[in-house]
DRENDO-1510 file (C-alpha; in Angstrom, 1 decimal, always signed):
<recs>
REC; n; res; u; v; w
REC; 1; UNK; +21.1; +34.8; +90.1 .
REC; 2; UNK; +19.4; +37.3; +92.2 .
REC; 3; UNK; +21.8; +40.6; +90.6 .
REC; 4; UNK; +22.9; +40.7; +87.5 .
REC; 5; UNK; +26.3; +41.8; +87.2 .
REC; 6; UNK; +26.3; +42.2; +83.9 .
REC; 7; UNK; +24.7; +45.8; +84.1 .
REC; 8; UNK; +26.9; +47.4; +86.8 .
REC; 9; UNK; +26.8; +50.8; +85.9 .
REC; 10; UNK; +29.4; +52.8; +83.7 .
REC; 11; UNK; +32.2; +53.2; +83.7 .
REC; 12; UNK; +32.9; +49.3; +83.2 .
REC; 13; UNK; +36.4; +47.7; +83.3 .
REC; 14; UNK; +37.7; +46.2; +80.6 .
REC; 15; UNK; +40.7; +44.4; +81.5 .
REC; 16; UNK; +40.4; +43.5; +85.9 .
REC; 17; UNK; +37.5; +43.7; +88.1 .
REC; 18; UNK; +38.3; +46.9; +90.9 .
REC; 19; UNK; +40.6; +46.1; +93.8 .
REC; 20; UNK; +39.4; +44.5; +96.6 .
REC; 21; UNK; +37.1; +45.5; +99.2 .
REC; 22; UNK; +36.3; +48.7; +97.4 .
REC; 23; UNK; +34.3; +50.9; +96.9 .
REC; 24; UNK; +35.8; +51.8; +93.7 .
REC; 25; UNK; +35.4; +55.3; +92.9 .
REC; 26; UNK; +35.8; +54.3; +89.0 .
REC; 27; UNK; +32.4; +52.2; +89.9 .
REC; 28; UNK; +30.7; +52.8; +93.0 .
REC; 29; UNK; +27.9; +50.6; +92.5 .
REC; 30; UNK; +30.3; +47.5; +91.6 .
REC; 31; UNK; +29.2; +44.8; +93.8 .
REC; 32; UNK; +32.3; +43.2; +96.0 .
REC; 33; UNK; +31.0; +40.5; +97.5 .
REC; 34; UNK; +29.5; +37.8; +96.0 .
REC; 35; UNK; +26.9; +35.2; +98.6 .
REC; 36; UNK; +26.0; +32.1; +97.5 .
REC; 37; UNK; +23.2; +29.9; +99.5 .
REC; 38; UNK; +22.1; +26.2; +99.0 .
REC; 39; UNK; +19.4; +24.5; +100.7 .
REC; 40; UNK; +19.4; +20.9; +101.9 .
REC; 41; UNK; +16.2; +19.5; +101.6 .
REC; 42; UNK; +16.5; +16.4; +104.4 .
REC; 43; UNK; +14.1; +14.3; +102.2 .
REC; 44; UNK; +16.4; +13.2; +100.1 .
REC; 45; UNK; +19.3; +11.7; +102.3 .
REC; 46; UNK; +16.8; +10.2; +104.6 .
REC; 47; UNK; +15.0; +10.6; +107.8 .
REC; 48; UNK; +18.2; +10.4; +109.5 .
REC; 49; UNK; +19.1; +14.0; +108.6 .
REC; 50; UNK; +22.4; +12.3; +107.6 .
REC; 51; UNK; +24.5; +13.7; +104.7 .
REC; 52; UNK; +25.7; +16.5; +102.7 .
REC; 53; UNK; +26.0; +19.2; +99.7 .
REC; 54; UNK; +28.9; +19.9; +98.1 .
REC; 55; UNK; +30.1; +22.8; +96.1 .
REC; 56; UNK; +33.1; +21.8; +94.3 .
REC; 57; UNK; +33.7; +25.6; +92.9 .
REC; 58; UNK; +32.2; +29.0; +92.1 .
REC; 59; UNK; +33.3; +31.7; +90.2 .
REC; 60; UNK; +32.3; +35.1; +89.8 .
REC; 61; UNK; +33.6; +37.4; +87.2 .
REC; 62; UNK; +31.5; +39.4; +85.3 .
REC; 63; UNK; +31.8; +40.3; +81.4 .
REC; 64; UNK; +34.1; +43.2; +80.7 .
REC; 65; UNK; +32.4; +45.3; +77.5 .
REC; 66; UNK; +35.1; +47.3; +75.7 .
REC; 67; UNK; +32.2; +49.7; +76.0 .
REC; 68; UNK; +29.5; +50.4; +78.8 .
REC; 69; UNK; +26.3; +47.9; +78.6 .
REC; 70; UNK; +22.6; +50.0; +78.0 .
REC; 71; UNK; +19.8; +49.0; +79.8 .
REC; 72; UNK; +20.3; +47.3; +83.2 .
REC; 73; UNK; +20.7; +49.4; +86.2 .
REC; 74; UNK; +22.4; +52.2; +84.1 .
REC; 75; UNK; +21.6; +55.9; +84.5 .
REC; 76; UNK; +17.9; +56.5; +83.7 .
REC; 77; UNK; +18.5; +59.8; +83.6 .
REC; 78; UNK; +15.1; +61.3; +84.8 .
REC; 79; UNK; +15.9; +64.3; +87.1 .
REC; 80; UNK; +13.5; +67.3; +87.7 .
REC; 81; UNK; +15.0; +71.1; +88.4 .
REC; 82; UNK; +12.8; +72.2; +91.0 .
REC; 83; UNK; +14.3; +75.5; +92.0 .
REC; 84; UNK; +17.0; +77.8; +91.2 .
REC; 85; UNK; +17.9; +80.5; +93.2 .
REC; 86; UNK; +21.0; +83.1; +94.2 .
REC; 87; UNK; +21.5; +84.1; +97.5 .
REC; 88; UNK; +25.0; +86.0; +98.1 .
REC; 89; UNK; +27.9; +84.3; +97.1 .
REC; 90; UNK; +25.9; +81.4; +96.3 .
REC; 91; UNK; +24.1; +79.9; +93.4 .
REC; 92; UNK; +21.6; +77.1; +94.4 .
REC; 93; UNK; +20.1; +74.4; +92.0 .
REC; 94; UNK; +17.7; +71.9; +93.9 .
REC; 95; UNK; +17.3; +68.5; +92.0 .
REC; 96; UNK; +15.4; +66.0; +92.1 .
REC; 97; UNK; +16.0; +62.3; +91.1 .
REC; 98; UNK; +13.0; +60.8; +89.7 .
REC; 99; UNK; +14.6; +57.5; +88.5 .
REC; 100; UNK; +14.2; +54.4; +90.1 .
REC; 101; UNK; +18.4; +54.0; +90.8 .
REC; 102; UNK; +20.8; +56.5; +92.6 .
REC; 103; UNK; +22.5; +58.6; +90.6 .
REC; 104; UNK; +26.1; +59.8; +90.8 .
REC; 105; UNK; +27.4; +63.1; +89.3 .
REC; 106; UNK; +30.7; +61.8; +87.2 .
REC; 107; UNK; +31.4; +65.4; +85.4 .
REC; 108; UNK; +30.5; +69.2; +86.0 .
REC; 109; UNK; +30.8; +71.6; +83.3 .
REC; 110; UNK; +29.8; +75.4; +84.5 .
REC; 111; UNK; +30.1; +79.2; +82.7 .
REC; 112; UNK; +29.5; +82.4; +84.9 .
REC; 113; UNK; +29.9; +85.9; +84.7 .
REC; 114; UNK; +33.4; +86.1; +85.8 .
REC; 115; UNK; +33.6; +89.8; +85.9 .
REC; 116; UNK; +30.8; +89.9; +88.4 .
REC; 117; UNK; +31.3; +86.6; +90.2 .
REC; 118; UNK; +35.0; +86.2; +90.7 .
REC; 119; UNK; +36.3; +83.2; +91.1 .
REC; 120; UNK; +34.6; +79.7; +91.6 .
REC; 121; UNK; +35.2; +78.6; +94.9 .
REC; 122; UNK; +33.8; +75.4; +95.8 .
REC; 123; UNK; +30.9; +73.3; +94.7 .
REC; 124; UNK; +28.9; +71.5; +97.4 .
REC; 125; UNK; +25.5; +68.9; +96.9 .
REC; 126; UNK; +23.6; +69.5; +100.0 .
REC; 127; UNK; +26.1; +69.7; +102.7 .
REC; 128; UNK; +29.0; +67.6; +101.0 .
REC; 129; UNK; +31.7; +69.3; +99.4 .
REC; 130; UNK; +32.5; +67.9; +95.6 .
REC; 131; UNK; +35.0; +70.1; +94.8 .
REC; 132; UNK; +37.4; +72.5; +96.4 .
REC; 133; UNK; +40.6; +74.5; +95.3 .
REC; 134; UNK; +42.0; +75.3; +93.7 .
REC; 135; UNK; +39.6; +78.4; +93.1 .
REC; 136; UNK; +39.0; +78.7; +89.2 .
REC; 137; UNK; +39.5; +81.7; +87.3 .
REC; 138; UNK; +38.4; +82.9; +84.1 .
REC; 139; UNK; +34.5; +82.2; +84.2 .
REC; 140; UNK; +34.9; +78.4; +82.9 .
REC; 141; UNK; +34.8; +75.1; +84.8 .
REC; 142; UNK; +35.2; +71.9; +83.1 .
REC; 143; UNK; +35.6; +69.2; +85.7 .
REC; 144; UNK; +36.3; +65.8; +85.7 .
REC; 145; UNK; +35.7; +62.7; +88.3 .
REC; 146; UNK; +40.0; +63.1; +88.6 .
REC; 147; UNK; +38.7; +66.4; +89.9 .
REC; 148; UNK; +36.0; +66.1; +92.0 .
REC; 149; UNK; +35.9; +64.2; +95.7 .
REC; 150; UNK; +36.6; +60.4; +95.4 .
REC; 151; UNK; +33.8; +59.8; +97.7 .
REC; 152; UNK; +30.8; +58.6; +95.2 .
REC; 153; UNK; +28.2; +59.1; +97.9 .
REC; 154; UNK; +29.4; +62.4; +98.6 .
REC; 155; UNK; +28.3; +63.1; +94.8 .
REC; 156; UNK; +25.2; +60.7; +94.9 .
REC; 157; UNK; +21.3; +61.6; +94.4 .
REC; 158; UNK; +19.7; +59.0; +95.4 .
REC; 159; UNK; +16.3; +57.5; +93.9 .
REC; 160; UNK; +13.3; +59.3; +94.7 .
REC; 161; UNK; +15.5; +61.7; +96.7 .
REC; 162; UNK; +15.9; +65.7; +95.7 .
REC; 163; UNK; +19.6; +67.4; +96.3 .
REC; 164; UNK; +20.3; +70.7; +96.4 .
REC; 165; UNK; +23.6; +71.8; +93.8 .
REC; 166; UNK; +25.5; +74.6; +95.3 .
REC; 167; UNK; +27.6; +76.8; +93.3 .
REC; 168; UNK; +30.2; +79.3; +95.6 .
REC; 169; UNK; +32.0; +82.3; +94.5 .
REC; 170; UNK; +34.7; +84.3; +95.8 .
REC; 171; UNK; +31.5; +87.4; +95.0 .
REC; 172; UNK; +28.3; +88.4; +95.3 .
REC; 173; UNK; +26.8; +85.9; +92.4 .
REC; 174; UNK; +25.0; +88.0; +89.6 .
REC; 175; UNK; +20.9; +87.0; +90.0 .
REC; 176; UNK; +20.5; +86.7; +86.4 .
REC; 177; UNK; +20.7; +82.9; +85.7 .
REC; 178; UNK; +20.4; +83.3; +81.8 .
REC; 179; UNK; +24.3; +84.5; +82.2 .
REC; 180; UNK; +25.1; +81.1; +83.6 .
REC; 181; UNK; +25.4; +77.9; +81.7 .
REC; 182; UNK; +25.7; +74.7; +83.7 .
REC; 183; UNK; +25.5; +70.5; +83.1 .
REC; 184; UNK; +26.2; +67.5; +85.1 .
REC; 185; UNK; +27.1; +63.6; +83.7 .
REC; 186; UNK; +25.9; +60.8; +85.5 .
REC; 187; UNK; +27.7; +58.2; +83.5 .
REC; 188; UNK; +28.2; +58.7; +79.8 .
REC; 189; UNK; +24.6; +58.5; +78.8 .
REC; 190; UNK; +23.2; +61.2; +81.0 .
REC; 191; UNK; +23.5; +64.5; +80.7 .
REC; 192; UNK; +21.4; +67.2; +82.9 .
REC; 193; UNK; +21.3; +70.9; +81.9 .
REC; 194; UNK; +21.3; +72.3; +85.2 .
REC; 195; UNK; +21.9; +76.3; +83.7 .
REC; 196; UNK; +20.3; +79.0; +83.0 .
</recs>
């Protein structure tokens, strides 16, 4: 009864629970194994020491919502910009997570100057790469978790923890951020403006 694992965050399953051992990119934070302890208080079976506790079953399978619980441990969705800057080919977003759980990007949508920028390279959160190739054209980026790395740490912020959002090009990135437009989703309840 220690966890509740009724507010596993988004996205939930509704029909099975995620294969076995995990992690589950779907749901990083599902928990896979599930401890029970008992305690046998030697007072009642006598001085002795003598006797037992049985557990004749246990069973462990959370509620599947048609749609994702609020509350719980879900995205609180409390994130601080505390830098932007361009620097060559790169465009660099620092963020900081304010909210008491760990937060992991699920979506990316991103406009730039295309003309000036060329092509969108790949998009990195500190040192892990998120996404890579194919290089996107055309100014416009809508991605997807099919489209990012399966890896949810590589795409976590963790609690109390700042990250730094970098954005590569195939060209000297324009400095003027009000030509950029730029959001991530954590979950479907969170949404972070990240550009201009």
């Amino acid at each position: 009864m220690d966890e509740n694992l009724n507010t596993i965050p988004c996205p939930s399953f509704t029909t099975n629970s995620p294969t076995s051992p995990g992690p589950d990119p779907a749901s990083p934070a599902w928990e896979f194994k599930s401890i029970y302890k008992v305690t046998v208080n030697n007072s009642i079976f006598g001085a002795s020491g003598f006797g037992g506790v049985t557990v004749p079953a246990v069973h462990n399978s959370p509620s599947k919502p048609a749609t994702c619980p609020t509350g719980g441990q879900q995205s609180s969705c409390n994130f601080t910009i505390t830098k932007k800057e361009v620097k060559d080919r790169q465009v660099k977003i620092t963020i900081k997570n304010n909210g008491n759980v760990d937060e992991i990007i699920t979506a990316l949508n991103l406009t730039w100057p295309a003309a000036t920028n060329g092509t969108l390279k790949k998009i990195k959160l500190d040192g892990d790469v998120i996404y890579d190739k194919p290089d996107i054209a055309g100014g416009t980026a809508n991605l997807t978790l099919a489209q990012l790395t399966a890896d949810p740490n590589k795409r976590k912020i963790k609690k109390g923890q700042s990250d730094v959002l970098i954005f590569e090009f195939e060209k000297n990135a324009d400095k003027d951020l009000t030509h950029y437009t730029g959001s991530l989703s954590f979950g479907p309840n969170c949404v972070l403006t990240v550009l201009p």
